[in-house]
C-alpha positions as CSV (number, residue, x, y, z in Angstrom):
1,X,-5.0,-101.6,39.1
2,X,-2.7,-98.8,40.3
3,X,-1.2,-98.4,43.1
4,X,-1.0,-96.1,46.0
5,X,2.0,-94.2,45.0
6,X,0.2,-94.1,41.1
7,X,-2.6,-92.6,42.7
8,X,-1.1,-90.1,44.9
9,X,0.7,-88.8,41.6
10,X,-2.2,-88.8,39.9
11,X,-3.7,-86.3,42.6
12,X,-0.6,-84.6,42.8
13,X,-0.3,-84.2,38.8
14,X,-4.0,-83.1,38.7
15,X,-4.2,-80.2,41.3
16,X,-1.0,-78.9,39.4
17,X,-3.4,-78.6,36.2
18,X,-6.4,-77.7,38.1
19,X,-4.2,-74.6,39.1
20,X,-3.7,-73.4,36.5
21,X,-0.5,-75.5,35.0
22,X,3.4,-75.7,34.8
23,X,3.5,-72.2,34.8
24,X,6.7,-70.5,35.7
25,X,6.1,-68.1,39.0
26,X,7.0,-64.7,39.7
27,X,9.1,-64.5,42.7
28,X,8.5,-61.4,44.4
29,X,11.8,-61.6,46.1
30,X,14.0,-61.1,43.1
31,X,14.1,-58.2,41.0
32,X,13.8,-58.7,37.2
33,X,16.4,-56.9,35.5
34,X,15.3,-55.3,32.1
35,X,17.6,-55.5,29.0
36,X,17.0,-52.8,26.5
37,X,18.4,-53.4,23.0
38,X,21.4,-51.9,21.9
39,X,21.4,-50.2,18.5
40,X,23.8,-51.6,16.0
41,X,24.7,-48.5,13.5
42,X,26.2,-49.4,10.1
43,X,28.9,-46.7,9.2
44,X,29.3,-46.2,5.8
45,X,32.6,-45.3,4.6
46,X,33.2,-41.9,3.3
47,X,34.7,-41.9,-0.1
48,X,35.2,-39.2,-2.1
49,X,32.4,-38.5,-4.9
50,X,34.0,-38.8,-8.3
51,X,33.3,-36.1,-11.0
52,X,31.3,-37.5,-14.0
53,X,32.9,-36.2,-17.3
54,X,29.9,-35.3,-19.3
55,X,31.1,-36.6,-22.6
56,X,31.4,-40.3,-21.1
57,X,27.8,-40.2,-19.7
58,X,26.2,-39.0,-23.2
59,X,28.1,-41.6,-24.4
60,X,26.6,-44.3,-22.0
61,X,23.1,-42.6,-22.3
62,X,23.5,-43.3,-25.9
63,X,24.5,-46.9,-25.2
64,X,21.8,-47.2,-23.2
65,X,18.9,-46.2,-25.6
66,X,20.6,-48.6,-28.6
67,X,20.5,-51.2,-26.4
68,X,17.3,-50.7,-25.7
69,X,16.3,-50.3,-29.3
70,X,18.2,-53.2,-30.4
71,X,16.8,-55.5,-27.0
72,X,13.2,-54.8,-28.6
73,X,12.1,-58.6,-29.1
74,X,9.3,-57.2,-31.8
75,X,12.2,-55.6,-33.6
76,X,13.9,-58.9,-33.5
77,X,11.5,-60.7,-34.9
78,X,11.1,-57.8,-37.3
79,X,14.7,-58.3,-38.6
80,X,14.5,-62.0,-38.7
81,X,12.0,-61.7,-41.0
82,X,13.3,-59.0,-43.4
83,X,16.4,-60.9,-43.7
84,X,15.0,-64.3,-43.8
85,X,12.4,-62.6,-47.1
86,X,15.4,-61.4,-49.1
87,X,17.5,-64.4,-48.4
88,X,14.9,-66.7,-49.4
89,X,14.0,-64.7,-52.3
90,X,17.6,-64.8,-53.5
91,X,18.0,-68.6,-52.6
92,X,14.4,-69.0,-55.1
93,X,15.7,-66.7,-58.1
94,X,19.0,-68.5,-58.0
95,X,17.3,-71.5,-58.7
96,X,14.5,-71.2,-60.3
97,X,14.7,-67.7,-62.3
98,X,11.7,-68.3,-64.0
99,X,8.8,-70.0,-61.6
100,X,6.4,-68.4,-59.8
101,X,7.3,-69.5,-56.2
102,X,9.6,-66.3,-55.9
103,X,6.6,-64.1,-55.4
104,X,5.6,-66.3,-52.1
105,X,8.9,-67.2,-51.0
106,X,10.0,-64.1,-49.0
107,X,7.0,-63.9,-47.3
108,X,6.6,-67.8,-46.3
109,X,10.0,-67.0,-45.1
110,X,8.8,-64.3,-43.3
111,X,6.6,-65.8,-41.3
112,X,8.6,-68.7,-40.8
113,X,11.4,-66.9,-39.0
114,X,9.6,-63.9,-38.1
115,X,6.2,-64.8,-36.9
116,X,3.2,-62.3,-37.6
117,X,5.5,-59.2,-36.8
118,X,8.6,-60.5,-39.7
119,X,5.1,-60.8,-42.2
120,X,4.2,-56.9,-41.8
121,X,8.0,-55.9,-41.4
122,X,8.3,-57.8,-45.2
123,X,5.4,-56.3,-46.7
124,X,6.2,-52.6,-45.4
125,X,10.0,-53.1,-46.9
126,X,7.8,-54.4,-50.3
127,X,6.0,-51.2,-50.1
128,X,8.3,-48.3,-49.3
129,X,11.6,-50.1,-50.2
130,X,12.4,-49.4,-53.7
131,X,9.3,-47.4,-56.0
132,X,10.3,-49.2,-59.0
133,X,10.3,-52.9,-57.6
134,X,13.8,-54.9,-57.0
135,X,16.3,-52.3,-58.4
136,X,18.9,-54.8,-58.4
137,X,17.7,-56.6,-61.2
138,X,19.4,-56.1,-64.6
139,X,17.0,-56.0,-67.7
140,X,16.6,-58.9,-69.9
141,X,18.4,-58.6,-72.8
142,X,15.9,-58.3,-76.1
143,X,15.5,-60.8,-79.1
144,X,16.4,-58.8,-82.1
């Protein structure tokens, strides 16, 4: 059971929150004071503009736009395969001159290295590389 004290607390404790709370109180006696902001302004430093030579920014313009050629991941992938075709069709006819692999090994490795896009960047360089098939190939010599 509680005792006298406890209950009077209790009383005390539940007026206070039947009133509405602990809420802080306006006193009319004071005056509030209001604090307005003070804008902070960032100076920027004042430096002279430099003159662009012309030459040097068609030079980086042209920079740019190579690297942007070159950063082309489909070209990439392009050129992996192209190279990856003739180096495995070199690797094949050093080897074995006479077999029939050669004919499927630049474009296995095509597609190996190159993915889809190495595939149609080997059979494009197959059909508008050289009109007469692989120019670097020296006649066989005939039997008399």
């Amino acid at each position: 059971m509680a005792s006298a004290k406890q209950l009077a607390a209790r009383r005390k404790f539940a007026k206070i929150m039947k009133s509405g709370g602990f809420k802080k109180r306006k006193s009319s006696s004071r005056t509030t004071k209001t604090v307005t902001k003070t804008r902070t302004v960032k100076r920027k430093s004042s430096t002279p503009k430099r003159k662009t030579n012309k030459a040097k920014s068609k030079g980086k313009s042209v920079k740019t736009s190579l690297k942007s050629i070159t950063g082309s991941k489909t070209l990439q992938k392009v050129a992996l395969g192209v190279g990856g075709g003739i180096i495995a069709t070199a690797l094949v006819n050093r080897f074995m001159p006479s077999s029939a692999i050669s004919k499927f090994a630049a474009p296995g490795a095509a597609f190996a290295l190159g993915g889809v896009e190495g595939l149609i960047g080997q059979f494009a360089l197959n059909m508008f590389g050289t009109p007469a098939g692989n120019s670097n190939v020296q006649p066989q010599m005939e039997a008399l």
